[in-house]
N, C-alpha and C positions, 0 to 999 in steps of 0.2 A: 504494500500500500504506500501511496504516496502522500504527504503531509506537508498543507499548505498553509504555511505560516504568514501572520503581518508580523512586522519589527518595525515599533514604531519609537524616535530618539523625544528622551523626553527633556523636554525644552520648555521655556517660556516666551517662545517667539509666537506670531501668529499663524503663518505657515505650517502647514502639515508636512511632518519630515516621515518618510517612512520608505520602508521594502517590501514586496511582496513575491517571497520564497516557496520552492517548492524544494523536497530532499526523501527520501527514504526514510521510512520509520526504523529499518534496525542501522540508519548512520548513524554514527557517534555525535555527540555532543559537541566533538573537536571540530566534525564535518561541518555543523550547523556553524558553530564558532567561526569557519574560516569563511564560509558564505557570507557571514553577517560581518566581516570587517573588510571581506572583498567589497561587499557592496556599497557600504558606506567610503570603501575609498582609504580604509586604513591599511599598514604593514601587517599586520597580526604578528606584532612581535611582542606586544605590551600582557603583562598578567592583565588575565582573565577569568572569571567569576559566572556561574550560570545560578542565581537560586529558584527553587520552587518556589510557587506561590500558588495564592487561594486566589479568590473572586473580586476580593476589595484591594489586591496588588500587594499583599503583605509578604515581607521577606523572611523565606523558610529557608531549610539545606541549601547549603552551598555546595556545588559541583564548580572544583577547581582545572584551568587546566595545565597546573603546576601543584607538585605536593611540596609545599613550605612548613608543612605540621612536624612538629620535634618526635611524636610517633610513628610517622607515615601513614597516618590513618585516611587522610584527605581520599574525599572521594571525588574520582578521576573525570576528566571528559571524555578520556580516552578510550575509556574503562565500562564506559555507559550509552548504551543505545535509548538514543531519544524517543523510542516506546516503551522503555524502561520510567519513565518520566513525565512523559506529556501522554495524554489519551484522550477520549471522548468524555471522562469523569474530571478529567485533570489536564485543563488547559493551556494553563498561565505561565511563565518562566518571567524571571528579571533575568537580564545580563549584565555586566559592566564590565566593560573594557577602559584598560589604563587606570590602576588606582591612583594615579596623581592627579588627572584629570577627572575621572568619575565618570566618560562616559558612560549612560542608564538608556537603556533599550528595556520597551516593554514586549513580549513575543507572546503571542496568542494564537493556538493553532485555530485558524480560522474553516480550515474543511479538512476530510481526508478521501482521496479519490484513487481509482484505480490505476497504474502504472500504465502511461502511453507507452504504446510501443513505437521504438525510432527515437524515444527523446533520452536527454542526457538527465543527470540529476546528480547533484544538486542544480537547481536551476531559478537564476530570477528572473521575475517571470515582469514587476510592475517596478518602476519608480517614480516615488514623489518629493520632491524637497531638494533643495540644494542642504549640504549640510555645514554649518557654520566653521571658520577657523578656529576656533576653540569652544570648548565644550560652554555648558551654559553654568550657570553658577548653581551648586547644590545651597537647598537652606535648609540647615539641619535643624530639629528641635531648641537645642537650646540657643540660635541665635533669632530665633522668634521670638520678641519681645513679649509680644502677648499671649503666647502662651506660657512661657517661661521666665519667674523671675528668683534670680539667686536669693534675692534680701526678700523675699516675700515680709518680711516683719514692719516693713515702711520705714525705718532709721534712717536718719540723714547721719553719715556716717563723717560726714563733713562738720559736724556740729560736735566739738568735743568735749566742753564742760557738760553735754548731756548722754554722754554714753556711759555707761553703768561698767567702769575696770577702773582701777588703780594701775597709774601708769609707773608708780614707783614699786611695784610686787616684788622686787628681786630687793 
């Protein structure tokens, strides 16, 4: 069976960045991995990260495709056929390519069809988006002001005849 994936880069442009792949359900994870930074126009030389995910995009297992663990215990790309993972119950994958940049690709298997005969695979089949010279900016929880605040107590910290320490303790 063949397995048609979107990968779509997530951004906060207005433009819709995305691929539209097709590959073998017993390819490896590594296969889909090189489709998806062929397409996008990247080397594929940068660590790489595949995690599971649910329905709301939540980051589950990580499939590496490098073992950096002090056990070896990392589980592989290489290691794992993308039917081992993705199915008609279990859709979703995060990616991210280059931890310093954070490239985040959402992949969603969008159909799975029968294997044409004469065609190649892995195969891209759509593109849309140009994709930007550098990745877009992550915003993690705690540089969200409003959801996150260190001093939740309200202290003005800056006010020092009112802070409750003894500055001569020692």
């Amino acid at each position: 069976m063949i397995y048609r994936f979107r990968v779509i880069l997530d951004n906060d442009t207005e433009e819709d960045i995305f691929r539209d792949l097709e590959i073998r359900e017993t390819d490896s994870l590594e296969d889909l991995h090189n489709i998806i930074t062929q397409s996008f126009g990247f080397d594929g030389t940068e660590m790489a990260s595949f995690y599971i995910s649910n329905d709301a995009w939540d980051q589950g297992e990580e499939i590496s495709l490098f073992d950096l663990s002090d056990d070896n215990s990392a589980r592989l790309m290489n290691e794992t056929e993308i039917c081992d993972v993705v199915h008609e119950a279990q859709t979703k994958l995060i990616y991210v390519y280059d931890f310093l940049s954070m490239w985040t690709f959402y992949v969603e298997l969008a159909e799975i069809v029968d294997e044409a005969e004469g065609h190649d695979y892995p195969n891209l089949m759509f593109v849309q988006g140009q994709v930007p010279d550098t990745a877009p900016d992550r915003l993690f929880e705690a540089e969200d002001v409003d959801t996150y605040n260190e001093f939740e107590d309200e202290l003005d910290i800056e006010d020092y005849d009112n802070l409750d320490f003894d500055e001569n303790w020692n």
